[in-house]
C-alpha positions in Angstrom: -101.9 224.9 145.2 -100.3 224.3 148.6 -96.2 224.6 149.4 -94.8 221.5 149.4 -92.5 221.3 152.7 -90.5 218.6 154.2 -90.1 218.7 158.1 -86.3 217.0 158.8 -85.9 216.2 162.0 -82.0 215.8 160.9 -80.2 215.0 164.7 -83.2 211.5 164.5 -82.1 210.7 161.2 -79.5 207.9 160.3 -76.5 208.6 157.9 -78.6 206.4 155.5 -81.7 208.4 156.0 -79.8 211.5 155.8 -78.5 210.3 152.4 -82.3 209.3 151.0 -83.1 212.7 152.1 -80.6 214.7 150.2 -81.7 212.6 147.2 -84.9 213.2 147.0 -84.7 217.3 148.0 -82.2 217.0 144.9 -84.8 215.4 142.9 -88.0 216.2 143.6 -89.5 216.3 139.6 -88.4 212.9 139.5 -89.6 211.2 142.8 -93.0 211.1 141.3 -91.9 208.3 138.3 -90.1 206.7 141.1 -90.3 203.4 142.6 -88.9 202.7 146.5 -86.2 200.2 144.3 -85.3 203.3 142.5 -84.5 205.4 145.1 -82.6 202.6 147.1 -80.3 202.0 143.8 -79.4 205.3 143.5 -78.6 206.5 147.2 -76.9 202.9 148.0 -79.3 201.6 150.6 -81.6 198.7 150.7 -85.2 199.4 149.8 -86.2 198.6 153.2 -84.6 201.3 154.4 -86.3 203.6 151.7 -89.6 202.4 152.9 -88.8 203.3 156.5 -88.2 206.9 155.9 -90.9 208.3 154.9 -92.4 208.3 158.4 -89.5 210.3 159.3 -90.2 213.5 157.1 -93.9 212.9 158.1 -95.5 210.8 155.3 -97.4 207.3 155.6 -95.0 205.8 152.6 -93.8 206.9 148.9 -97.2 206.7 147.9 -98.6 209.8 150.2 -95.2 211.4 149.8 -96.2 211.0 146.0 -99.6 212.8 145.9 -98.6 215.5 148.2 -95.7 216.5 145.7 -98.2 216.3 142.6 -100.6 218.2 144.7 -97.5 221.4 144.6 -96.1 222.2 141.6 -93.4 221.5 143.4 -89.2 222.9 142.8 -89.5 223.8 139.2 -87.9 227.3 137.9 -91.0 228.1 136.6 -92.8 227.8 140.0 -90.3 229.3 142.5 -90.3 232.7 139.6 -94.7 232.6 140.1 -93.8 232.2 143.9 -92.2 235.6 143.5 -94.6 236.9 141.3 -97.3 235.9 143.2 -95.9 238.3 146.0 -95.4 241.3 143.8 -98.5 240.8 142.0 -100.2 244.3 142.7 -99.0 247.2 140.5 -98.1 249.1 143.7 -95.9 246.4 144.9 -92.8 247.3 146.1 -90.6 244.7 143.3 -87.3 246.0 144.7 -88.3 246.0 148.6 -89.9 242.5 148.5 -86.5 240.9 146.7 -84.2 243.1 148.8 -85.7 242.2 152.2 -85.7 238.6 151.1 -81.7 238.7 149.9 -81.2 240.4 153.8 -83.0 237.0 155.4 -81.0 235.0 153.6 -77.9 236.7 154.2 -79.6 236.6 158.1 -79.7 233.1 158.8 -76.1 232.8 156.6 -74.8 234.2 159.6 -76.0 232.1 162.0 -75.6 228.9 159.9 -71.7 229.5 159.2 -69.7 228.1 161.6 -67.1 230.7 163.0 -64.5 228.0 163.2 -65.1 226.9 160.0 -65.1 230.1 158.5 -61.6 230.6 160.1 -60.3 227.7 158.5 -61.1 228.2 155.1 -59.3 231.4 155.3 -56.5 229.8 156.7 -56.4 227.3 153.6 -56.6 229.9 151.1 -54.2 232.1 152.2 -51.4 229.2 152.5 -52.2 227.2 149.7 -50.2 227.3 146.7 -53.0 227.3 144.1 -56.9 227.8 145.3 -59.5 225.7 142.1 -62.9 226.8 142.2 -65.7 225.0 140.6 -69.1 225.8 140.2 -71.9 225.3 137.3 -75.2 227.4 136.6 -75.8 230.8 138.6 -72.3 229.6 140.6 -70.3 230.4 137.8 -71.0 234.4 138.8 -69.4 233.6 142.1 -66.4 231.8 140.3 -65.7 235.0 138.4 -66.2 236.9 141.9 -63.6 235.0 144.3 -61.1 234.7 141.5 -61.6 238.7 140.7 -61.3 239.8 144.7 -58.6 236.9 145.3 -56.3 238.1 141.9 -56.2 241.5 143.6 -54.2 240.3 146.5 -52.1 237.3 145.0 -53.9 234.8 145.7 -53.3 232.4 143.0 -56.6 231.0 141.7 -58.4 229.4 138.7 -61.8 228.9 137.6 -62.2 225.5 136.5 -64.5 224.0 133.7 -68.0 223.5 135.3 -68.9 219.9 133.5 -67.2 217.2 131.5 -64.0 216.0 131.3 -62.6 219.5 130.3 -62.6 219.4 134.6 -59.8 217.2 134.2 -57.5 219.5 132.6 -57.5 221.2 136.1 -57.5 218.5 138.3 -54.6 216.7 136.8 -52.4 219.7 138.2 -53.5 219.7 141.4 -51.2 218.2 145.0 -51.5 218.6 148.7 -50.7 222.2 149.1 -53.9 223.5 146.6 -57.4 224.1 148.0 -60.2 223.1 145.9 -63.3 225.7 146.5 -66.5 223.9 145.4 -69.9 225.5 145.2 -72.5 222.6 145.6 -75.8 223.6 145.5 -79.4 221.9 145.5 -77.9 218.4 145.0 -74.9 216.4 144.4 -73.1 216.5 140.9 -71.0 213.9 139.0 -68.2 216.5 139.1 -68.1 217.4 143.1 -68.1 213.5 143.2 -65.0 213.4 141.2 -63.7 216.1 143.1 -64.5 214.8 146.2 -62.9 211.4 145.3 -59.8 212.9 144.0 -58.6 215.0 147.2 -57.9 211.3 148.8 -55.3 211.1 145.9 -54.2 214.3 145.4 -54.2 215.5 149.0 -55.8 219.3 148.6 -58.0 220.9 151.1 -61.6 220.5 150.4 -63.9 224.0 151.0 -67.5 223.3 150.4 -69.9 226.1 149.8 -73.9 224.6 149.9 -77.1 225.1 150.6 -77.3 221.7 151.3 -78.6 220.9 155.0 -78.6 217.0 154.3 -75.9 215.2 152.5 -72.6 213.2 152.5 -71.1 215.9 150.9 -70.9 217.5 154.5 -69.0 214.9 156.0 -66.8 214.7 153.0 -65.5 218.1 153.1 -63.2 219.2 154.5 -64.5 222.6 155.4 -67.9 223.1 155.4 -69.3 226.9 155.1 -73.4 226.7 154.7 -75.4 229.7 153.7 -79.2 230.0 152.7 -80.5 230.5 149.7 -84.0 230.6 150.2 -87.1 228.2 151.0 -87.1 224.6 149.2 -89.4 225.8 146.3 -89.2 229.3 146.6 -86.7 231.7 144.2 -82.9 230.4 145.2 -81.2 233.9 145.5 -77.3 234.1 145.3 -76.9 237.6 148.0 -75.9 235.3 151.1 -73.3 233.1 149.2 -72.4 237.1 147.4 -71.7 238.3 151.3 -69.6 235.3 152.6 -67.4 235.6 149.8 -67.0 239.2 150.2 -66.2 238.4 154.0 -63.9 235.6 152.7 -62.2 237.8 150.5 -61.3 240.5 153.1 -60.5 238.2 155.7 -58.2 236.9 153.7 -56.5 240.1 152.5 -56.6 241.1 156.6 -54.7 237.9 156.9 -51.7 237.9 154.3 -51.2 241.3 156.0 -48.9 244.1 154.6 -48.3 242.0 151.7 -51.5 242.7 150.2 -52.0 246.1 151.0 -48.5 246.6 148.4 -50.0 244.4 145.8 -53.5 246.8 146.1 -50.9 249.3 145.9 -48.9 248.5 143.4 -52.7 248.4 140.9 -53.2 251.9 142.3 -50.1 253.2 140.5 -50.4 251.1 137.5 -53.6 252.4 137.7 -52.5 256.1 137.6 -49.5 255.3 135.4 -51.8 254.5 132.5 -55.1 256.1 133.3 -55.1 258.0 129.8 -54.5 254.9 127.9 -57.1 252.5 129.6 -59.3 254.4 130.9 -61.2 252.9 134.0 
């Protein structure tokens, strides 16, 4: 079956275009039991609107963007994994070179796509803030457990929140204008980034979003914006670029707070030593 690929021409598109567009990327399986009125209900915009856009990612209307779509097997887990497959199919395939090379092109074009400035000021935010929240659901939670474990090490105070339900609001109700709230939000928009998003107006934190997302009000929401690439629309969504930016996060930070962290590092090492026969590394 063919890839199904959109072609966003994003600097032609209309904040309202840009918003049907993020939808329906976010919700591709659904888009074929769709109507134009459905989609205009859920992104906010009139159904006129919906009807216009189609032309702009290269369709007729909903119903050509509709049999294209069932023509792919479109962004199911089950299809980016034979995607992969596919590729490695021969018993002399190189597993382990093909998925390698493909975690360094992501990690490639990370680089371009993070803005230097931006990059700057979400160290900036972490390293003053009182408290840094992270939230994240799915694969994200790895990365949770990754920025709070390189963070800890150099006193940054930080804490994984709940990833769904209102468990989230067990974190949020302690939060105030000198916390940063780091957000993972990936393939599409969530009822919780929502929330979390809607919040900061009250509470006053520092928004750092961490997406894939090329197309979405998310963006413009955030206050710090850091995107990194993940992979092809329906191909395997691999977590080594968002891995390597918070790696650089995490020791541009520590290079930040200075001679302050290198005592805290310190100060492990000789616990470390102190009680290497008891808890053995």
């Amino acid at each position: 079956m063919t890839a199904f690929q959109l072609q966003m021409d994003l600097d032609n598109m209309s904040k309202s275009q840009q918003s049907i567009a993020n939808y329906v990327v976010g919700a591709l399986h659904h888009i074929p039991y769709c109507t134009e009125e459905d989609i205009a209900q859920a992104v906010g915009v009139s159904t006129a609107t919906v009807s216009r856009f189609w032309r702009t990612i290269g369709f007729a209307n909903l119903k050509a963007f509709k049999k294209q779509l069932l023509q792919s097997e479109h962004a199911t887990p089950a299809h980016k994994m034979k995607q992969i497959l596919n590729k490695v199919e021969h018993e002399e395939a190189d597993v382990a070179s093909e998925m390698l090379e493909m975690a360094a092109a992501n990690i490639e074009v990370t680089s371009k796509r993070v803005e230097r400035e931006q990059f700057h000021n979400a160290v900036e935010a972490i390293h003053s803030a009182r408290k840094v929240y992270v939230f994240g659901t799915g694969a994200a939670a790895s990365l949770i457990e990754l920025i709070r474990f390189r963070l800890n090490r150099v006193s940054v105070q930080i804490e994984g929140m709940a990833g769904s339900g209102s468990e989230l609001l067990e974190s949020l109700a302690h939060t105030g204008p000198e916390d940063v709230m780091l957000m993972f939000g990936f393939v599409r928009r969530s009822p919780e980034l929502t929330v979390l998003l809607e919040h900061a107006r009250t509470a006053g934190y520092t928004t750092v979003l961490i997406t894939d997302l090329l197309v979405s009000d998310m963006l413009e929401q955030s206050d710090i914006v850091l995107q990194v690439d993940r992979g092809e629309l329906e191909g395997f969504h691999s977590m080594a670029a968002p891995v390597a930016l918070l790696d650089a996060l995490s020791v541009a930070v520590t290079k930040r707070r200075g001679p302050q962290a290198l005592e805290q590092l310190d100060r492990l090492h000789a616990l470390r030593k102190k009680y290497a026969s008891q808890l053995p590394k």
